[in-house]
C-alpha positions, 0 to 999 in steps of 0.5 A: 129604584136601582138609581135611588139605592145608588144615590144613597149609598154613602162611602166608607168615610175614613178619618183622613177624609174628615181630615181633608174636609176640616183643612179645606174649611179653615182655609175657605174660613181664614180666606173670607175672613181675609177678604172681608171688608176689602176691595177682594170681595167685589173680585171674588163675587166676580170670579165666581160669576164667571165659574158659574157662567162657565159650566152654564155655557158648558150645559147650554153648549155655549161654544163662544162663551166658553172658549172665551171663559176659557182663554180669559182663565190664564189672564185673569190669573196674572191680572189677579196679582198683579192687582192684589200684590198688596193684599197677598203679602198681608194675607201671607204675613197673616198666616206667618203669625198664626198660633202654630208657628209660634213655636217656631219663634226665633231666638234672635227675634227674642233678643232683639226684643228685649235689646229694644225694652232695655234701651228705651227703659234705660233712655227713658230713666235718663230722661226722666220720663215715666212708663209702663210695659207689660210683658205677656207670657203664659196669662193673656191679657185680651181684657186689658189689651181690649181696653186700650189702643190696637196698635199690632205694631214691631218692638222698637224703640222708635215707636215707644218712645213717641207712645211715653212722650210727654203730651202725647194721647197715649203716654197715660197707661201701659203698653202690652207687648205679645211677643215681638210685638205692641198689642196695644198702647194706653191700657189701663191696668188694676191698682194693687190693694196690697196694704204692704206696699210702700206710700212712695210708690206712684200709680205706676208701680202700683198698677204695675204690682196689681196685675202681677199679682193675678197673673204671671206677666212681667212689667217695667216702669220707669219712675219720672221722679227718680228715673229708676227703673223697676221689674215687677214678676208676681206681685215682687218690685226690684227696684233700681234695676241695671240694664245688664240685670234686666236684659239677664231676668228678662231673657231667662224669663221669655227663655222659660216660656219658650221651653213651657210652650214647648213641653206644653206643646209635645204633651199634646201631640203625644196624646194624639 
């Protein structure tokens, strides 16, 4: 019986130890998430195969077998990158836009993001082409971003520019942006029902000034009829606004944010 009483005596488990436990399961978790619905899959089902039939061999006492696993291990591994090159960037690139990082967010990462707002809304207003951006701040906007085209896409003005192209599938609707970056195109936003707001408002100004009003996200239109440019923050349209007064609210805006998730951020850490 002594080898029973043994067998169920547990350790002293510290918190470290769950600790350790939690971290390896996120990242077994993230890595099948990763793998999932790729050609990884069929390498790791291998993989793991070949483990198993490694300590099979070492219990069987299957020299040949073994050594061959074992000589095969360092191979396998250079043959695995090589393989894979484009799988492992996108897993690093994956884990770079985790959440925990974002407090990490350059700033001239943030400045080069508004410069691409401001020059596509001030080319657009000279042309004349109508469009709606929604800046995410503190509110998310995963039920509009949902409703409309992925896309996960860098801020350029490049690629904004052929999304508010007449004719094109996505120019109908709002783009919103999620940091540097277009969540999503062709997002159908609330209209507001606001009785104050001017009849000469179009739809865009309109839907611009309905989502504004139930959450705290920042909006640009650009009106195809007067090739003004508006900024809407909670529910208030400043109309005919200049390039140089837009980037100003605009880096104030995601400044303040930044300080927010910071201070937000600090809280948390010190109550643990």
């Amino acid at each position: 019986m002594a080898w029973l009483t043994e067998l169920l005596r547990r350790p002293t488990i510290a918190w470290w130890d769950l600790l350790d436990i939690a971290l390896v399961s996120f990242l077994i978790y993230e890595l099948l998430l990763l793998i999932r619905g790729t050609r990884a899959v069929q390498m790791a089902l291998t993989g793991g195969f070949l483990i198993g039939l490694f300590f099979l061999s070492r219990w069987l006492e299957l020299e040949t077998v073994n050594w061959v696993i074992r000589n095969l291990a360092t191979y396998v591994v250079f043959a695995i990158i090589v393989l894979f090159q484009s799988d492992i960037r996108r897993a690093m690139a994956h884990f770079g836009r985790a959440p925990i990082f974002r407090y990490f967010e350059r700033v001239q990462s943030a400045d080069e993001t508004i410069e691409e707002l401001v020059v596509t809304a001030t080319n657009m207003a000279a042309r004349r082409i109508g469009a709606i951006i929604v800046i995410e701040r503190q509110i998310g906007l995963r039920n509009y971003i949902e409703g409309g085209i992925p896309l996960d896409a860098m801020v350029t003005y490049d690629l904004l520019a052929s999304i508010f192209q007449p004719g094109s599938p996505l120019h109908d609707g709002a783009v919103i942006i999620q940091g540097d970056r277009v969540a999503a195109a062709a997002c159908f936003l609330p209209l507001s029902v606001n009785p104050r707001v001017s009849r000469e408002l179009g739809t865009r100004h309109r839907a611009a000034l309905g989502l504004t009003e139930e959450n705290d996200a920042v909006a640009i239109v650009v009106s195809e009829e007067t090739g003004s440019i508006s900024l809407v923050l909670g529910g208030d349209l400043q109309r005919g606004i200049s390039a140089d007064a837009m980037r100003t609210e605009l880096r104030s805006l995601i400044a303040r944010r930044r300080r927010m998730r910071l201070s937000r951020a600090l809280a948390r850490s010190g109550a643990h």
